[in-house]
C-alpha positions in Angstrom: -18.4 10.6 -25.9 -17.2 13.7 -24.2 -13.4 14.3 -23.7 -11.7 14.5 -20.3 -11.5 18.0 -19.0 -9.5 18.2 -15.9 -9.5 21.3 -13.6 -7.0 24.0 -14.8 -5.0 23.5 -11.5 -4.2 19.8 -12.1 -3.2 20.6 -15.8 -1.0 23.1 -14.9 0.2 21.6 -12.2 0.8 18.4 -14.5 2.6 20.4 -17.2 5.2 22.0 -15.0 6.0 18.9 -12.7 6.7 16.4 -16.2 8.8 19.2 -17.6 11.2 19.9 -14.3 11.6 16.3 -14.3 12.2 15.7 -17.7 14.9 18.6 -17.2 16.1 17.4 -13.5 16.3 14.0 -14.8 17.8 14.7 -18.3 20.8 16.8 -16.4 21.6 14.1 -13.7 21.8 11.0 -16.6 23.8 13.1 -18.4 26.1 14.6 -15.9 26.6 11.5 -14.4 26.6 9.0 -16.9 24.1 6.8 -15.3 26.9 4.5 -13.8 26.0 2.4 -10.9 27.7 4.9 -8.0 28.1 8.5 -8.1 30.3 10.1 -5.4 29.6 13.7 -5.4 32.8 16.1 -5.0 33.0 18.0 -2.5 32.8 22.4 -3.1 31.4 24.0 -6.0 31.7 20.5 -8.4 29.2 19.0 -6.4 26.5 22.0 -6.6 27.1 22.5 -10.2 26.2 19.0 -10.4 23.4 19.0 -8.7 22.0 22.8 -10.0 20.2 22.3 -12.9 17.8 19.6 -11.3 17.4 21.7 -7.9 16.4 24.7 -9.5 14.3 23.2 -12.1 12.2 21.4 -9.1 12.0 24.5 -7.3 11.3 27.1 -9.7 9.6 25.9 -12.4 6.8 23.6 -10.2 6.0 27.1 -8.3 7.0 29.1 -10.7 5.0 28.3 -13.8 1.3 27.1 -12.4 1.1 30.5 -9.9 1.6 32.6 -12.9 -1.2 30.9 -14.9 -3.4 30.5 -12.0 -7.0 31.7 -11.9 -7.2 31.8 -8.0 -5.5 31.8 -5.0 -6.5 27.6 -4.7 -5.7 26.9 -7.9 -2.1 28.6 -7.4 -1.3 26.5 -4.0 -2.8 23.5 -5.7 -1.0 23.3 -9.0 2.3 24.6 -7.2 1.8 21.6 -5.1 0.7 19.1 -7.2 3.9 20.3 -9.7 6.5 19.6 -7.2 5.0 16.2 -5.8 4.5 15.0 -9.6 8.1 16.0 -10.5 10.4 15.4 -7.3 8.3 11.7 -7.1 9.3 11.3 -10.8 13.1 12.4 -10.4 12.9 9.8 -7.4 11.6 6.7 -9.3 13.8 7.5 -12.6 17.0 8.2 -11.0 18.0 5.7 -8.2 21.4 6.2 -9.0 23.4 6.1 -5.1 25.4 8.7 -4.5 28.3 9.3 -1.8 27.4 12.5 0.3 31.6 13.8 0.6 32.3 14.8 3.7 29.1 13.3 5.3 30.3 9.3 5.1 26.3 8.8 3.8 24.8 7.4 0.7 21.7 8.2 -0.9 19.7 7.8 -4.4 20.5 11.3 -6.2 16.8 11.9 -7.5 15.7 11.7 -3.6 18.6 13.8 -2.3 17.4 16.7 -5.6 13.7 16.2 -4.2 14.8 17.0 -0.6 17.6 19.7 -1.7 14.3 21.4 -3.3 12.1 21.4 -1.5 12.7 24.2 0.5 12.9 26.7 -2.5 9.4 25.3 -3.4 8.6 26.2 0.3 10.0 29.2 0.3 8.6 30.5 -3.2 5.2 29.3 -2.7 5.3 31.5 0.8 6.6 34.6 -1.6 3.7 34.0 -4.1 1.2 34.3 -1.3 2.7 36.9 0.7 3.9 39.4 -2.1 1.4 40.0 -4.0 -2.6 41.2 -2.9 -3.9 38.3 -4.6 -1.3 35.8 -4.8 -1.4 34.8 -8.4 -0.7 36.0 -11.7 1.9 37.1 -13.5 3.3 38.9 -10.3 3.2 36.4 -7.8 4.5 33.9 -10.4 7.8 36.3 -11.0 7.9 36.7 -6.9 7.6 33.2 -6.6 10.5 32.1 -9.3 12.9 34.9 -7.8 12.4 33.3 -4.1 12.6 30.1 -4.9 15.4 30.5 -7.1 17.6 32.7 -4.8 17.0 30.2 -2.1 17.7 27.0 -4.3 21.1 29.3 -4.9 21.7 29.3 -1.1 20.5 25.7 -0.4 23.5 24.7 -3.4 25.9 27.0 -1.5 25.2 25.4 2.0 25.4 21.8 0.5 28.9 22.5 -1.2 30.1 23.8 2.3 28.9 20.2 4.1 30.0 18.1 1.6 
């Protein structure tokens, strides 16, 4: 019987969406103790709180399959495919409800990391394309981690100002 061989998009897009969750979801149980409510403090305490799993859904799902890519398709495809796999599996893992400061709203943290992300994943995956002739490779990869990541930055700024 032959083995499974599945397209190098889906693999690499599989690869780098179960290891930013393992890492998004390793740093919110840990940082927040997996208690039953988490009110999130409002300035800087909050963002570092919420950093490591933002920028590990946005950089490393666009990040890592556009640099391995083979094609333009298999770039867009395995980007996507990374962040849907890993922000739907920070979602289910950690439903832990969290107290939005300022805002009077509560939320499950591993939904409130996949939306805080995905406009870095947006963002990067427009860099990829746009930045380099072919958009992927190694360069578009590098464009596409330093976009996403700057912008996840900003996105942490902006949500320690609201909360």
């Amino acid at each position: 019987m032959r083995a499974l061989r599945l397209p190098s998009w889906l693999r690499r897009g599989l690869e780098a969406g179960i290891i930013a969750a393992l890492v998004s979801i390793i740093t919110l149980l840990g940082s927040t103790g997996g208690g039953s409510a988490v009110v999130l403090p409002e300035g800087a305490a909050g963002s570092l709180l919420l950093g490591p799993s933002v920028l590990a859904l946005g950089v490393i799902t666009v990040g890592y399959p556009i640099a391995y890519a083979a094609t333009r398709a298999d770039a867009v495809l395995g980007a996507v495919t990374a962040f849907l796999l890993g922000a739907n599996l920070v979602a289910l893992v950690v439903s832990t409800p969290a107290q939005l400061g300022g805002l009077g709203r509560t939320m499950a943290l591993g939904v409130l990391v996949g939306v805080l992300a995905l406009g870095p994943v947006v963002v990067g995956l427009a860099a990829a394309q746009l930045s380099s002739r072919l958009g992927f490779g190694r360069r578009a990869g590098a464009a596409s981690a330093v976009a996403s990541g700057g912008v996840a930055v900003m996105v942490l700024i902006l949500a320690s100002r609201l909360g």
